[in-house]
C-alpha positions in Angstrom: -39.2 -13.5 -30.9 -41.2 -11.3 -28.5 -44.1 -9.9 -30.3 -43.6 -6.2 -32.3 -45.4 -3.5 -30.7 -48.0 -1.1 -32.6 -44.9 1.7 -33.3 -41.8 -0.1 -33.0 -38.2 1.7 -31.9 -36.2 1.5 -34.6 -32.2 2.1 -34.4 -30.5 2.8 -37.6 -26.8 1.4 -36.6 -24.5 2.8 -38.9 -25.8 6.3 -39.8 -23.1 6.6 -43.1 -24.7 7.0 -46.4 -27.1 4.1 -46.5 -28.1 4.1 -43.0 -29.1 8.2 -43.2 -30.9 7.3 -46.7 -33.0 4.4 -45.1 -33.7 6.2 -41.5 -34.7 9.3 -42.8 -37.2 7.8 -45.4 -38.3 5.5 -42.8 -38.7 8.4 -40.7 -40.7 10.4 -43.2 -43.1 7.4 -43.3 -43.9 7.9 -39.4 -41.8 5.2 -38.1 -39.8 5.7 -34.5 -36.3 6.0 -35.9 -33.0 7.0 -34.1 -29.7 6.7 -36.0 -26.6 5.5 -34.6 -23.5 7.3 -36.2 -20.0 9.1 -35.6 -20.2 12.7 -34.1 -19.5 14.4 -37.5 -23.1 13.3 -39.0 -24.6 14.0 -35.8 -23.3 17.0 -36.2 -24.2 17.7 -39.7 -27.5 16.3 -38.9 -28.0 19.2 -35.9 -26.7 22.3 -38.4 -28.4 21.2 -41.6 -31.5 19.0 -40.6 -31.3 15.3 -43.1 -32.6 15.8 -46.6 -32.6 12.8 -49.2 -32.7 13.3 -53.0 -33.1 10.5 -55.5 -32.7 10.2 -59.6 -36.6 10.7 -59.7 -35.9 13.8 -58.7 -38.0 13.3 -55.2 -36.8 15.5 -52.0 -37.6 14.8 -48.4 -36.1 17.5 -45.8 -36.2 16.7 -42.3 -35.7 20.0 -39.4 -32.7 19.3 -37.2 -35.2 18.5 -34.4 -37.3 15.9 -36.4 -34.1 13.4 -36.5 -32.8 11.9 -33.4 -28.9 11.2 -33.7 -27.0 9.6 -31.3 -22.9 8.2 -31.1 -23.3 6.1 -28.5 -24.2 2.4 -28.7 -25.9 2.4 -25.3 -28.8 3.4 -27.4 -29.2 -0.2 -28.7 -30.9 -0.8 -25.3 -34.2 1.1 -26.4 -34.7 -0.7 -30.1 -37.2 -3.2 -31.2 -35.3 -3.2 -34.4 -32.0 -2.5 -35.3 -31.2 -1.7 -38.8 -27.4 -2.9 -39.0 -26.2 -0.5 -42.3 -22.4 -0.2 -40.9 -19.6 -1.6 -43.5 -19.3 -5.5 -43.6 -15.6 -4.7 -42.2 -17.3 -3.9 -39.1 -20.1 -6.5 -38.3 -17.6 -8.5 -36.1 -17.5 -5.2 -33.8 -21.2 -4.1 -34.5 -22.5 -7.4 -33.9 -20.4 -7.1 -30.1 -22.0 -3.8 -29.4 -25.6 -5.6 -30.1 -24.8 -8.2 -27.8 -24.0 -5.9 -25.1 -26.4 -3.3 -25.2 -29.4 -4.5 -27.3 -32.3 -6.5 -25.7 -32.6 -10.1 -26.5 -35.7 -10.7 -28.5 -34.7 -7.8 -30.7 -34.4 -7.9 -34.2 -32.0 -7.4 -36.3 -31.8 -6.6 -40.0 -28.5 -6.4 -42.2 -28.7 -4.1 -45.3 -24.8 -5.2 -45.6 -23.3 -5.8 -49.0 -21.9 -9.8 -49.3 -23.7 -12.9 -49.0 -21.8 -13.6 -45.7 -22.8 -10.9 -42.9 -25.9 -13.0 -41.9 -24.4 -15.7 -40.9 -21.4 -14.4 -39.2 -24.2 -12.1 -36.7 -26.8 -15.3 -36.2 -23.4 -17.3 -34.7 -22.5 -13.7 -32.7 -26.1 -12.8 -31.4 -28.1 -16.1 -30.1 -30.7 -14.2 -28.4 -32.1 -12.1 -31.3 -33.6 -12.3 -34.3 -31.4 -12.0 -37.2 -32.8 -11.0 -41.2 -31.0 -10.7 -43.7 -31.7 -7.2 -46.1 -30.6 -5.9 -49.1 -29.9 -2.4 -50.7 -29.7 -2.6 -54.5 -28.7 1.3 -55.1 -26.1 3.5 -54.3 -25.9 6.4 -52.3 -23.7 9.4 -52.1 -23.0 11.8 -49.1 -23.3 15.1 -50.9 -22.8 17.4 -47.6 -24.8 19.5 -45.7 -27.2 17.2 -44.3 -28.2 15.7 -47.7 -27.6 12.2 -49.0 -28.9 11.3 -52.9 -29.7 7.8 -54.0 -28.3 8.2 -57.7 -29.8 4.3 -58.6 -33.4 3.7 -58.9 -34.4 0.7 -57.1 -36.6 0.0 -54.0 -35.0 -2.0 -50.2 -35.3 -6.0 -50.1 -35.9 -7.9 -46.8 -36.5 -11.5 -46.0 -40.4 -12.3 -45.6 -40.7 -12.5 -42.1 -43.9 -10.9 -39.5 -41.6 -8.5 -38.6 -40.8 -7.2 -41.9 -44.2 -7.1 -43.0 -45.2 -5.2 -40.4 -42.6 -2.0 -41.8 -43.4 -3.1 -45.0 -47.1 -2.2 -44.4 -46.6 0.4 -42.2 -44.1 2.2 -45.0 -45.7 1.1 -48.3 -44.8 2.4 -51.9 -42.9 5.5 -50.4 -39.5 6.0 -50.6 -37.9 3.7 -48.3 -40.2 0.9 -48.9 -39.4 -3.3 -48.9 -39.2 -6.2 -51.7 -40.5 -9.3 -49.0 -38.6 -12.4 -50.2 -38.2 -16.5 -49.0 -35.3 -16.7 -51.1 -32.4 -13.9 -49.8 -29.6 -16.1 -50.6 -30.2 -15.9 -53.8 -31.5 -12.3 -53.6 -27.6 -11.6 -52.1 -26.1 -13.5 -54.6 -27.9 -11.4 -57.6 -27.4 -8.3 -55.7 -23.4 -9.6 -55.2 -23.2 -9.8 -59.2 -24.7 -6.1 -60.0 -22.2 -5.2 -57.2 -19.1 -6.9 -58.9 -19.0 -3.5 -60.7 -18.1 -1.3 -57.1 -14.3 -1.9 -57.9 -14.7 -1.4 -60.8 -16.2 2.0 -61.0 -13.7 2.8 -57.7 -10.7 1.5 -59.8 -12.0 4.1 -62.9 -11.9 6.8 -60.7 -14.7 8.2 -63.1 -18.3 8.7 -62.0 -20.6 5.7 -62.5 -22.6 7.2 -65.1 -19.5 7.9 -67.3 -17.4 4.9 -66.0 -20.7 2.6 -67.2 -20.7 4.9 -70.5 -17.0 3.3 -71.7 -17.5 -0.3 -72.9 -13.9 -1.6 -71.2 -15.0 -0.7 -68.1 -18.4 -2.9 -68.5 -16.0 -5.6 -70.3 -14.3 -6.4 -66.7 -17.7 -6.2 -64.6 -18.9 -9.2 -67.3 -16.0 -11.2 -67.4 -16.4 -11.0 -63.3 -19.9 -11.7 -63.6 -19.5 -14.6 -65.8 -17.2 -16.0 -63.7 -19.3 -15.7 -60.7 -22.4 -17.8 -62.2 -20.3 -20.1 -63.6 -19.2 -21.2 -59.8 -23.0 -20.1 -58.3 -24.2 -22.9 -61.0 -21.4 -25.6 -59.9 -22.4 -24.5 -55.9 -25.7 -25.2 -56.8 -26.6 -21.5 -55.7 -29.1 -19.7 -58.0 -28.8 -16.3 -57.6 -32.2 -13.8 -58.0 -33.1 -11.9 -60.5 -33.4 -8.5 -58.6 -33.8 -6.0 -61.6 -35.1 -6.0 -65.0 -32.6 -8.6 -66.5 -32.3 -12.3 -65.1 -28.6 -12.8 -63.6 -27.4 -15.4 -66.9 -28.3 -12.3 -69.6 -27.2 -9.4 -67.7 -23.2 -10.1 -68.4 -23.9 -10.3 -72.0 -26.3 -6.6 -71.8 -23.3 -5.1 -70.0 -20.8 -6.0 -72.2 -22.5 -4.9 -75.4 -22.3 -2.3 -77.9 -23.2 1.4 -76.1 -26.3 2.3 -78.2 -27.4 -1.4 -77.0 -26.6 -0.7 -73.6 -27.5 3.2 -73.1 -31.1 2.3 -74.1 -31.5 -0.4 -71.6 -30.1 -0.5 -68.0 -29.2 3.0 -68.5 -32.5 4.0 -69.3 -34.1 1.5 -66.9 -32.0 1.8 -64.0 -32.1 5.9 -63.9 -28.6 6.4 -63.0 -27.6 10.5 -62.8 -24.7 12.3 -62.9 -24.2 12.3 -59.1 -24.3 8.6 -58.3 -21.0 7.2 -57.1 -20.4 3.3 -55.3 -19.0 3.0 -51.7 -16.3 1.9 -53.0 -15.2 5.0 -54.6 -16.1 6.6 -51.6 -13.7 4.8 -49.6 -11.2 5.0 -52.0 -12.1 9.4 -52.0 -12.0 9.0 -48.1 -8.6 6.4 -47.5 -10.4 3.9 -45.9 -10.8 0.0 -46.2 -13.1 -1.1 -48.5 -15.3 -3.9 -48.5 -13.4 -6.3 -51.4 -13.4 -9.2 -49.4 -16.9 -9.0 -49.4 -17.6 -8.1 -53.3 -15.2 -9.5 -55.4 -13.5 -11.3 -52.8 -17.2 -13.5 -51.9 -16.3 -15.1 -55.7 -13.0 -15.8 -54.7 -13.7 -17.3 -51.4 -16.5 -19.7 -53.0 -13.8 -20.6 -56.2 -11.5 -21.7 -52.9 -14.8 -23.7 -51.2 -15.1 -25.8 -54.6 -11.4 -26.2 -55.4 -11.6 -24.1 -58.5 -10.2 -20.5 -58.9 -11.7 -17.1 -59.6 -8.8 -15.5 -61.9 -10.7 -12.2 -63.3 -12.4 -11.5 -59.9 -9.1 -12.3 -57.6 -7.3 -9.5 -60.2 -9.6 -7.1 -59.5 -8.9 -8.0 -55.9 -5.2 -7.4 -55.8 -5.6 -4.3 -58.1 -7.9 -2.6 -54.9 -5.7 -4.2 -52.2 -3.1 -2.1 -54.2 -5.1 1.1 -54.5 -5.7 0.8 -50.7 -2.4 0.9 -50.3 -1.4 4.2 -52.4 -0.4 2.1 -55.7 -2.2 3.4 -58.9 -6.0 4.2 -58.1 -7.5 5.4 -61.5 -7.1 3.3 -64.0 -8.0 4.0 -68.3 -10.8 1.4 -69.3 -8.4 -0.2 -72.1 -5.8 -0.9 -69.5 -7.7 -1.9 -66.9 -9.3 -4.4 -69.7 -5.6 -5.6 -70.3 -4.8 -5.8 -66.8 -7.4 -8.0 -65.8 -8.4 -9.8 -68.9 -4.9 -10.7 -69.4 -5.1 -14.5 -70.2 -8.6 -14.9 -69.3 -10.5 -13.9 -72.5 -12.9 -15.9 -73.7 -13.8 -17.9 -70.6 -17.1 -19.7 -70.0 -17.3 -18.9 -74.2 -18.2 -15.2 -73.5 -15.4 -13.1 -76.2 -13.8 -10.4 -73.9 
C-alpha cells in the first residue's frame, strides 16, 4: 500500500443515493471528494447544488460549484481512495472499471450491502487495497439536489491506517466511521437488520408505517431467525451493530407495537420519509439486490446442505415483483404467504 498523502483524492464511485449522502458529508468535512455518477445526478447536482438532510433534522447544502461530478470512469485515475457505493449487481463491472483506470496502490472501500462484495473485488483487483465498509441507514433521493438519511446510525469501516486517517480527519460529523477488526461479522449483523429491505419493498408502504404493522415485522423475524440459526451452525457470529445484540433483536421486532414503538422506533429515529433501496428499485423498475439480502441466507443454507425456506419465499416473492407480478402486498397475507408451513421454527411462534 503506498503511503496516504496529507489530503487524499477521494472518488465516490456510484454517486446514487448512498454515494451522494457519504461524498457530500465527506465533503463538508474538508476532504478532496469527486463523485462518479450517471449524467442525470450530475446534472441535478449543477442546477440545484447537493444538500443532505437526516432524521436529526441536520442540513448541509453544498453550491453547485463546491461539488465536483463527473460520468466518466477515467476519473478513477486521480483517486487515492475510491469509495465503491454502486449496487452489489454492479461490482463485477465497477470492479473492471477500477482495474483499468484506477492506480494500483489505491484503495478501495465497499459500502455495498451483502457479506460477499469484498471478496469478489480482492480476487478482481490484485494491485489495490481492498476494505470492506458498511452503511447501516437508508437513504432516499428526494429530488432537487437533496438526499435525506431517514435512519439514524453513523458509517462502519474496517480498522485499517487508511481508514483512520478519514476517520480522524472527519470525526463526530455527519459522515463519520465505526473502525472495526471484525467486518464479517459487522456484514453479517448489518445483513440481518437488512433482511427487512424486501420486506418493506414488498409492503409497498413507507418504512415507518410498514415497521408500524406487526405482520410485516413477523416475516423480517422469522427471516432473521433463520439466518442466525445457520450463522451459528457456520460458525459465523454476526456483530451487534445497534442497540440490540443480533440473538434478541428477532424477538423485539416481532413483539407487541407499544413494545416495539418505544424501542427501535424510538432508538433508531426513523421519519416519515425514510424508504429502503429496495423500494426504490422496485419505484424505479430496476433489479434489486435480493441475491445479496435475502438471497446471502439462502446461498449459505446451500454451503451447509440445509435450506432457508422463509428467506428463499421472500426471494421468489421479489423475483416475482421484478417481473410485474403483485408488488404490494397486505401484512396478513404476506405473513400467510411466507410463513406458510414454517411457523414456529427454531421455537420462535410466528
Amino acid at each position: 500500500m503506498a503511503e496516504l498523502p496529507d489530503n487524499p483524492r477521494i472518488v465516490i464511485h456510484g454517486a446514487g443515493s448512498i454515494g451522494c449522502w457519504i461524498g457530500g458529508a465527506w465533503l463538508a468535512s474538508g476532504l478532496d471528494i469527486t463523485l462518479l455518477g450517471r449524467p442525470s445526478v450530475r446534472d441535478e447536482i449543477a442546477a440545484n447544488g447537493l444538500t443532505l438532510t437526516d432524521s436529526e433534522k441536520r442540513r448541509i447544502e453544498l453550491r453547485p460549484d463546491e461539488v465536483e461530478v463527473g460520468v466518466h470512469p477515467k476519473l478513477l485515475r486521480q483517486a487515492d481512495v475510491i469509495v465503491l457505493a454502486v449496487k452489489s449487481t454492479g461490482t463485477a463491472v465497477a470492479a473492471k472499471e477500477i482495474a483499468k483506470h484506477g492506480r494500483k496502490g489505491a484503495t478501495v472501500i465497499s459500502f455495498q450491502n451483502g457479506v460477499s462484495n469484498v471478496e469478489t473485488l480482492k480476487a478482481a483487483l490484485p494491485g489495490f487495497t481492498v476494505l470492506h465498509g458498511m452503511v447501516p441507514f437508508n437513504v432516499a433521493h428526494m429530488g432537487n439536489g437533496r438526499w435525506h438519511k431517514g435512519v439514524a446510525g453513523t458509517l462502519w469501516a474496517e480498522d485499517h491506517p487508511v481508514t483512520r486517517v478519514l476517520a480522524e480527519r472527519i470525526g463526530a460529523k455527519p459522515g463519520g466511521l465505526t473502525l472495526s477488526g471484525n467486518m464479517t461479522g459487522v456484514a453479517w449483523g448489518k445483513l440481518l437488520v437488512n433482511l427487512n429491505n424486501a420486506v418493506n419493498a414488498l409492503s409497498g408502504r413507507p418504512l415507518l408505517e410498514e415497521l408500524g404493522n406487526r405482520d410485516y415485522r413477523r416475516v423480517w423475524a422469522a427471516a432473521q431467525v433463520e439466518g442466525l440459526e445457520l450463522l451459528k451452525a457456520a460458525g459465523i457470529e454476526p456483530a451487534k451493530i445497534g442497540p440490540f445484540p443480533p440473538h434478541l433483536f428477532p424477538h423485539i421486532v416481532a413483539a407487541p407495537d407499544w413494545l416495539f414503538n418505544s424501542t427501535v422506533l424510538k432508538l433508531y429515529k426513523i421519519d416519515a420519509d425514510a424508504r429502503s433501496s429496495m423500494a426504490d428499485d422496485f419505484a424505479a423498475g430496476r433489479a434489486t439486490e435480493i441475491e445479496y439480502l435475502n438471497g446471502e441466507v439462502v446461498s449459505l443454507a446451500r454451503r451447509l446442505g440445509r435450506e432457508a425456506p422463509v428467506n428463499a419465499a421472500i426471494v421468489d416473492l421479489v423475483r416475482q415483483a421484478e417481473a410485474g407480478v403483485e408488488r404490494a402486498w397486505d401484512g396478513a397475507a404476506l405473513r400467510r404467504q411466507v410463513l406458510a408451513g414454517h411457523r414456529g421454527a427454531a421455537g420462535f411462534g410466528y
